[in-house]
C-alpha positions in Angstrom: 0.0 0.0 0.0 1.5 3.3 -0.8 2.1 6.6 0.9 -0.7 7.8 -1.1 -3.3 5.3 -0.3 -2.9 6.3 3.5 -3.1 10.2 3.2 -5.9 10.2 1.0 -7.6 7.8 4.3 -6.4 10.3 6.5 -7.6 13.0 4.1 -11.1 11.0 4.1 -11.4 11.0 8.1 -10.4 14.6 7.9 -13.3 15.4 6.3 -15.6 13.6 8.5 -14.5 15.4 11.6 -15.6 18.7 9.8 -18.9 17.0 8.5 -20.0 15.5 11.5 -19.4 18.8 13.9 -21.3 20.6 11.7 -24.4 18.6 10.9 -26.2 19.6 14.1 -25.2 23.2 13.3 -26.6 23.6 10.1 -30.6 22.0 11.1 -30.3 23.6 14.6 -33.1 26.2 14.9 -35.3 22.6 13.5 -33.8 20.5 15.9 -35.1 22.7 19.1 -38.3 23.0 17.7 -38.5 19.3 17.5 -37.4 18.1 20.8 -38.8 21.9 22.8 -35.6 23.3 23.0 -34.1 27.0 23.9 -32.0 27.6 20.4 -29.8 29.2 23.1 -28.6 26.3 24.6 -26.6 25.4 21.4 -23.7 27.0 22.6 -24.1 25.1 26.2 -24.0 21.9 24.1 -21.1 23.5 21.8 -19.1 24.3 25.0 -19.2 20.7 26.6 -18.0 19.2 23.1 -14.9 21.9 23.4 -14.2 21.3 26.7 -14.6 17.4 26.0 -12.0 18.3 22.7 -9.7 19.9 25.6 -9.4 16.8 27.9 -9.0 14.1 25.5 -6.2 16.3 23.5 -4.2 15.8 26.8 -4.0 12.5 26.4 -4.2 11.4 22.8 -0.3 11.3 22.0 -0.5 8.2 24.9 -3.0 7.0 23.1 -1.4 6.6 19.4 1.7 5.4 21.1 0.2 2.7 22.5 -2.1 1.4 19.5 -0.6 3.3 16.3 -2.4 5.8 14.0 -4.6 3.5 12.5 -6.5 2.5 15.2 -6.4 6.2 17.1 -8.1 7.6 14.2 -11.0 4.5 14.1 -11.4 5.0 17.7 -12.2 9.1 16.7 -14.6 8.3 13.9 -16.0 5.3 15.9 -17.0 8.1 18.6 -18.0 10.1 16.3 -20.4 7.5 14.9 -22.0 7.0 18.0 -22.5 10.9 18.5 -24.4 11.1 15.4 -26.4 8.0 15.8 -27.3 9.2 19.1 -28.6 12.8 17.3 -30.9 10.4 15.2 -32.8 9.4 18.0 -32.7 12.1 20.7 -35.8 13.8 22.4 -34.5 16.3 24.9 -31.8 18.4 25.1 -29.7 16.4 27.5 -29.1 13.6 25.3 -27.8 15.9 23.0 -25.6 17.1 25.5 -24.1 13.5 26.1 -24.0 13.2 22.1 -21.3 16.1 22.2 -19.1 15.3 24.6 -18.9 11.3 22.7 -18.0 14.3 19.4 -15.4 16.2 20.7 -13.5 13.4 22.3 -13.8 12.1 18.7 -12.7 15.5 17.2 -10.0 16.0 19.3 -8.7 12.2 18.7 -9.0 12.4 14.7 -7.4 16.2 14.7 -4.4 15.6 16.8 -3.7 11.6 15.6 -3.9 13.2 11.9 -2.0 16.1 12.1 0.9 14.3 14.5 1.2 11.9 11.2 1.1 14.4 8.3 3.7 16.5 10.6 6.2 13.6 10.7 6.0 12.4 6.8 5.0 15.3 4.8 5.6 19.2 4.3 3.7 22.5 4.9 1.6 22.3 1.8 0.1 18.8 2.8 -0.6 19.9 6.1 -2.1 23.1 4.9 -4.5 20.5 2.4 -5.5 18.2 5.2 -7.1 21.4 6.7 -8.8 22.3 3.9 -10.3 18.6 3.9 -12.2 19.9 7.4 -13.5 22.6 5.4 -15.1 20.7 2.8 -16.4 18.2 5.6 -18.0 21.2 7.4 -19.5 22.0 3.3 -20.7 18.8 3.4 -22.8 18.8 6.2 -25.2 21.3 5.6 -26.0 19.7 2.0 -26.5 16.4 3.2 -29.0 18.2 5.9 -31.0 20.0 3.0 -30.9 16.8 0.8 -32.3 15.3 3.9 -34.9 17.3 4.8 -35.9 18.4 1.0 -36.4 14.7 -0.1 -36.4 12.4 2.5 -38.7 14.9 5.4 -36.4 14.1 8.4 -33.5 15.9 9.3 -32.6 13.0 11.7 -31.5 10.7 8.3 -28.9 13.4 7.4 -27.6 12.2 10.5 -28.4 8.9 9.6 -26.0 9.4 6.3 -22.9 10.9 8.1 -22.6 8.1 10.2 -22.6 5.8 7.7 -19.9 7.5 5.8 -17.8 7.6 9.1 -18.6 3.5 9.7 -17.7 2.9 5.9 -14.3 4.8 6.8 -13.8 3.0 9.8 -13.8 -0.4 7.8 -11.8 0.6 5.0 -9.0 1.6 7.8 -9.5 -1.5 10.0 -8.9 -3.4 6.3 -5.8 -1.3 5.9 -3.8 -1.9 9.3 -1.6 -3.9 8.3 0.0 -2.3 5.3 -0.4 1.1 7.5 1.8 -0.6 10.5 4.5 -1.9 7.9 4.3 1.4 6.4 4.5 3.4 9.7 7.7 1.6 10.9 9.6 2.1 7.9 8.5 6.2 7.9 9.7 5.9 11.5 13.4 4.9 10.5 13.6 7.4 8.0 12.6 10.5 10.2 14.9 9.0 12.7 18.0 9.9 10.5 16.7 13.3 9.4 15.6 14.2 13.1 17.7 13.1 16.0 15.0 15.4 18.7 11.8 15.5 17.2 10.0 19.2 17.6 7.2 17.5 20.0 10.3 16.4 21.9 11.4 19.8 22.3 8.0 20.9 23.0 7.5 18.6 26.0 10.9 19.8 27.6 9.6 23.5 27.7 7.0 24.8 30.8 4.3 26.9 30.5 6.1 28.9 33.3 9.2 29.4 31.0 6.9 30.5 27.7 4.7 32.7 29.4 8.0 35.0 30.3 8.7 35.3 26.7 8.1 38.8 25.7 4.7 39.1 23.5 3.7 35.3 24.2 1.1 36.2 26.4 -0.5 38.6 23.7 -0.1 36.3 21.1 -2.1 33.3 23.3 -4.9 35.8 24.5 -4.6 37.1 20.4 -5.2 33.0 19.5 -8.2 33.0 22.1 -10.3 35.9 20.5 -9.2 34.3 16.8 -10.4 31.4 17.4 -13.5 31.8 19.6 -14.9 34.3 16.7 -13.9 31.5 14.6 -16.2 29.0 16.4 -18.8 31.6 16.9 -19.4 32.2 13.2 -19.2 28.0 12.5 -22.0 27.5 15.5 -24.7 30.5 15.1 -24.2 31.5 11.7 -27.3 29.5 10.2 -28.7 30.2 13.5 -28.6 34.1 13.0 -29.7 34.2 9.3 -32.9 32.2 9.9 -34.3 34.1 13.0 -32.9 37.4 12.0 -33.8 37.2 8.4 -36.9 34.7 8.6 -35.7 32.5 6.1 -36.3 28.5 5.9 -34.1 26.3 8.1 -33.2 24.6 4.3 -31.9 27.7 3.3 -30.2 29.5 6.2 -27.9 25.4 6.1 -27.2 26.6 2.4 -25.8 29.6 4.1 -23.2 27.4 5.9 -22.6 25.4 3.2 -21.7 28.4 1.2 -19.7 30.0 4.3 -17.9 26.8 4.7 -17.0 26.1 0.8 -16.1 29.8 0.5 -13.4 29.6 3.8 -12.1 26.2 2.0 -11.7 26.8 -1.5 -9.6 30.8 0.0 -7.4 28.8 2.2 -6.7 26.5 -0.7 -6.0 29.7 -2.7 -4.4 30.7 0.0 -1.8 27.9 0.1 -0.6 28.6 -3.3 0.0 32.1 -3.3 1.1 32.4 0.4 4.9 33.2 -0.5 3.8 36.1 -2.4 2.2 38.0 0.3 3.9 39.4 3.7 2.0 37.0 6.7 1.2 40.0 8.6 -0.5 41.5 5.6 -2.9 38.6 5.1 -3.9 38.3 8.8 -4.6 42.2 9.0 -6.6 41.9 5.4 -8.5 39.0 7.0 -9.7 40.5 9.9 -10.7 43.8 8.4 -12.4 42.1 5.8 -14.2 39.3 8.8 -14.5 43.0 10.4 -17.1 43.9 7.5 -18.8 40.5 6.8 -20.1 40.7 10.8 -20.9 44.8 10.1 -22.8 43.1 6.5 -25.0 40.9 9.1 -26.5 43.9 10.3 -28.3 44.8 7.4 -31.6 43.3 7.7 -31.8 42.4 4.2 -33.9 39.0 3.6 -32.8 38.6 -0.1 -31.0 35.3 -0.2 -28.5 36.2 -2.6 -27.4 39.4 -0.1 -27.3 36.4 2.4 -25.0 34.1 0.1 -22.4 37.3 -0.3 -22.5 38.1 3.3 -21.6 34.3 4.2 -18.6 34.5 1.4 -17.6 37.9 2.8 -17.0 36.2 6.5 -15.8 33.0 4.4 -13.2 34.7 2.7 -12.4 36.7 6.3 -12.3 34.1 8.5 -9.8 31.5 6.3 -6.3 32.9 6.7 -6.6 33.6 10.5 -5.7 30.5 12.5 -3.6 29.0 9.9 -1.7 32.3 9.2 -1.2 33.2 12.8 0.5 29.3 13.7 2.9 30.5 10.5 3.2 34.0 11.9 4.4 32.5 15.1 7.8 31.4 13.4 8.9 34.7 12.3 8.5 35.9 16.1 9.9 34.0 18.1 11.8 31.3 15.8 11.6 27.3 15.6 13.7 25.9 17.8 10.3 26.5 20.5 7.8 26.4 18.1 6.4 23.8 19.1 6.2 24.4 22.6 4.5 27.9 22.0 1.8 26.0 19.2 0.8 23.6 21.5 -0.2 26.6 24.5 -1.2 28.7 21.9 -4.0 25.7 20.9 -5.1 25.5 24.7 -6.1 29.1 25.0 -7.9 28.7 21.6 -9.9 26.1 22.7 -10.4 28.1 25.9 -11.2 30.9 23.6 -14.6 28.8 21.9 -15.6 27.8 24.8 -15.7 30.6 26.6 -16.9 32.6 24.0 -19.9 30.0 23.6 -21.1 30.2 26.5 -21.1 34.0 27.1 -22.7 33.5 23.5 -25.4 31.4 25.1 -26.2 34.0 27.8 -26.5 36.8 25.5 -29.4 34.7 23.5 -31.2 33.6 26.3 -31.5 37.4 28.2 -31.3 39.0 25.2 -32.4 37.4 21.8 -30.4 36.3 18.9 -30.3 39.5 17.3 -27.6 41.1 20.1 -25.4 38.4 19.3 -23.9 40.5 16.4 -22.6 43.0 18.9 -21.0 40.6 20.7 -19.2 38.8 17.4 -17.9 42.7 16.2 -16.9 43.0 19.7 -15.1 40.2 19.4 -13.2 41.0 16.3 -12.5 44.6 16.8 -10.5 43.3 19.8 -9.0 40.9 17.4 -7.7 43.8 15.2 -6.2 45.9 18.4 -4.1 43.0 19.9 -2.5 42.2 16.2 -2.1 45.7 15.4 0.1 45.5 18.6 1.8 42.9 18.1 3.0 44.2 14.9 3.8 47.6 16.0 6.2 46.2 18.7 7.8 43.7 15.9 8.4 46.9 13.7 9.7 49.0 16.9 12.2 46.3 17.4 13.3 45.7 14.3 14.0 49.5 14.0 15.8 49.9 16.9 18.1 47.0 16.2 
């Protein structure tokens, strides 16, 4: 089996994790209805998968030591699975509370198993690829949810669907262990020559206490925290906002996702081409001026679908180069001999960053109504834009002074 045949089944599960955290997203205003829930409490449900996501990512490099890629990623998609099975048939609200916590342990296993293995064997631009492959998963969701729900009448068989994609996955790699196991030893050998100290060596040699003293670390972590909880923010209420705030059908406020999602996939795949052409600091500023105006667009109360379409591609096109330009951006300040290290605190106070963000998300909603939600999200961003913008301005100081 060649080197191929496993990255495009990594590629596959990749795109999975996006398509199965977003399924419930996309229906969600139809999903309360049915089972006489708040639409607030999505982001109490969203927040116990991220904090689920945050736990398990503690302890998945144990895990892959111990039974190998192969069967880390099945044990993701196999959690997965059940999460989505469980959506088919829930009633209340708590079940579908249980039903993300089973997701983000599976996220957070598939995410970290997948990109520890593309790391080791290939370069930057793969790596940049499998990412894209959660965009087109979190594409994916919302069409199998209108294709659902337009000809079959039950959003609870889109579910249905995705988790028979993720069990048809999960044979193909049970089928491939062998080959992947042959395959991962002799990719082992190799990296052992070109890398005496791997960089997740390094990483696990370096305290948070010694990071945190680095000068502009802390902003950079609290800088990751507000990226990514807007991020997570737009991927949870989005479809959400459109259909109460603009009163259009459930069907069509989860084409809204699918085109927000498509649109952030197909730039960062743009993105990944012409990245050496462009200054990183210049994309990241560009981004969130232009996420900056997509949120401002959501205040128009403009009900024509096709408004609705650009909005979504405006935030789309915003959102894409954030989290994968700041990890890059991250080099050029402080260097890669820590890189690691600093990535791997950076990602804890992003996670921190959704969930937090969700659940001060969720209290807006329920005192207030979806519609002050907005102010929060351009809060949000506008913060974003101040804590870069001095970032940068102490970079440039420095460099001038030296």
């Amino acid at each position: 089996m060649s080197m191929n045949n496993f990255l495009f089944m990594i590629f596959g599960g990749y795109v999975l994790y996006g398509l199965s955290g977003n399924l419930l997203n996309s229906v969600w205003p139809e999903v309360a209805n049915d089972i006489s829930a708040e639409v607030a409490l999505l982001g109490i449900v969203a927040t116990f998968c991220n904090l689920a996501s945050g736990i398990t990512s503690a302890l998945v490099h144990r895990i892959r030591r111990h039974l190998g890629t192969n069967r880390t990623i099945s044990i993701g998609l196999l959690c997965m699975t059940i999460c989505l099975i469980m959506f088919c048939f829930s009633t209340n609200i708590i079940t579908i509370g249980i039903a993300f916590v089973i997701l983000g342990i599976g996220n957070a296993i598939v995410d970290i198993a997948s990109n520890s293995y593309i790391v080791k064997a290939y370069d930057a631009k793969v790596g940049s690829m499998l990412h894209a492959c959660w965009g087109i998963g979190s594409a994916v969701g919302p069409i199998i949810m209108v294709f659902a729900m337009t000809f079959l009448n039950s959003y609870r068989l889109g579910f249905a669907i995705g988790a028979g994609f993720n069990i048809l996955v999960i044979l193909i790699l049970r089928f491939m262990k062998r080959n992947w196991e042959a395959h991962k030893g002799e990719l082992s050998e190799e990296l052992v020559k070109l890398h005496s100290v791997s960089e997740t060596e390094k990483a696990s040699l370096i305290k948070f206490s010694d990071v945190i003293k680095i000068k502009l670390v802390p902003v950079v972590m609290i800088c990751f925290f507000f990226a990514n909880g807007f991020n997570g923010l737009i991927n949870t209420w989005i479809a959400t906002i459109f259909v109460t705030q603009r009163n259009i059908s459930v069907v069509e406020g989860a084409n809204t996702a699918t085109v927000f999602f498509a649109t952030l996939t197909i730039t960062r795949i743009i993105l990944g081409f012409i990245a050496g052409n462009s200054k990183t600091k210049t994309v990241i500023i560009r981004g969130i001026i232009i996420s900056l105006l997509g949120v401002a667009m959501m205040f128009v109360q403009e009900k024509n679908i096709m408004f609705i379409y650009a909005n979504a591609m405006l935030l789309g096109i915003g959102i894409a180069p954030l989290i994968p330009f700041l990890i890059h951006y991250l080099k050029e300040l402080f260097g890669s001999d820590i890189i690691g290290a600093i990535i791997s605190y950076c990602a804890v106070f992003s996670m921190t960053g959704v969930a937090v963000t969700s659940l001060v998300a969720t209290f807006i909603v329920r005192t207030f109504g979806v519609g002050v939600i907005q102010w929060f999200i351009i809060l949000i961003v506008i913060v974003l834009l101040v804590l870069y913008l001095y970032i940068v301005g102490k970079v440039e100081n420095k460099r001038s002074e030296g």
